[in-house]
N, C-alpha and C positions, 0 to 999 in steps of 0.2 A: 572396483574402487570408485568412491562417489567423486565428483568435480568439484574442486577445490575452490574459492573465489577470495576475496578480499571483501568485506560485507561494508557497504554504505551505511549503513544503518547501526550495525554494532559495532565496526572497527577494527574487527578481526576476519581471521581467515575461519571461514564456515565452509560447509556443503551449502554448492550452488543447487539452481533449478535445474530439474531435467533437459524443462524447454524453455525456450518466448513464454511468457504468459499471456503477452499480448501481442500483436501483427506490427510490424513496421517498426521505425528507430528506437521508439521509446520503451517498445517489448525487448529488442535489445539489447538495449542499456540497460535496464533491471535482467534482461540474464546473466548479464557481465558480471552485473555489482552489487547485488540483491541475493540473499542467502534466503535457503527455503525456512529456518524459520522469522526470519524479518519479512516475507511473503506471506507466510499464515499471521502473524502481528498485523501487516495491512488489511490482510482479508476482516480481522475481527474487527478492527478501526472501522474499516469501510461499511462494515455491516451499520454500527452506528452511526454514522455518518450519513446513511439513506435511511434508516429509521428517524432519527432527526432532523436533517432537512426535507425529510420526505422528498427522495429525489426519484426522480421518475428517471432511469438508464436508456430507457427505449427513446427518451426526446433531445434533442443536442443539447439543451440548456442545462438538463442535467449529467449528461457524460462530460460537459465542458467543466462544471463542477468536479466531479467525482476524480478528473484526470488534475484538475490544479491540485485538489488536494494529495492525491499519487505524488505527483510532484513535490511538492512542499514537503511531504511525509517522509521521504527517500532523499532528496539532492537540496532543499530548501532551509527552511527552519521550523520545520515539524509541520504536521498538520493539526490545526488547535480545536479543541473542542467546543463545540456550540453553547453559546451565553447561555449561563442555566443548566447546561446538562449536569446531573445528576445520576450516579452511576448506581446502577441496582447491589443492592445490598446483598451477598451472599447470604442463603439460607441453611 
């Protein structure tokens, strides 16, 4: 039977994550309160999010980004989409 959680993100009771996604408090917190598909939602956000800002993961100034916006996306007021972005048009 999957684990039950209280979803931050939608409001409701979902299937939580397996695991942490990430190490220490803030992994967590998002397994407590983060339901696996409001985790795959961040994942695809994020993906834009470092195509966009072209955020480099590997250097702090861009995990320090990538983690506010986690933040904001989950427990905040959303994570907002970059001035201009423009979202690809289904084909």
């Amino acid at each position: 039977m999957p684990r039950m959680i209280q979803c931050v993100k939608f409001g409701k009771e979902m299937e939580g994550l397996d695991k942490a996604p990430l190490k220490g408090e803030v992994g967590q917190k998002i397994f407590e309160s983060v339901s696996k598909d409001a985790w795959t939602a961040w994942l695809e956000h994020s993906k834009m999010l470092i195509n966009e800002y072209r955020l480099d993961l590997t250097s702090e100034h861009g995990q320090k980004i990538w983690m506010t916006e986690l933040d904001n996306y989950f427990f905040g007021e959303g994570s907002q989409l970059p001035e201009g972005f423009v979202p690809e048009q289904s084909k």
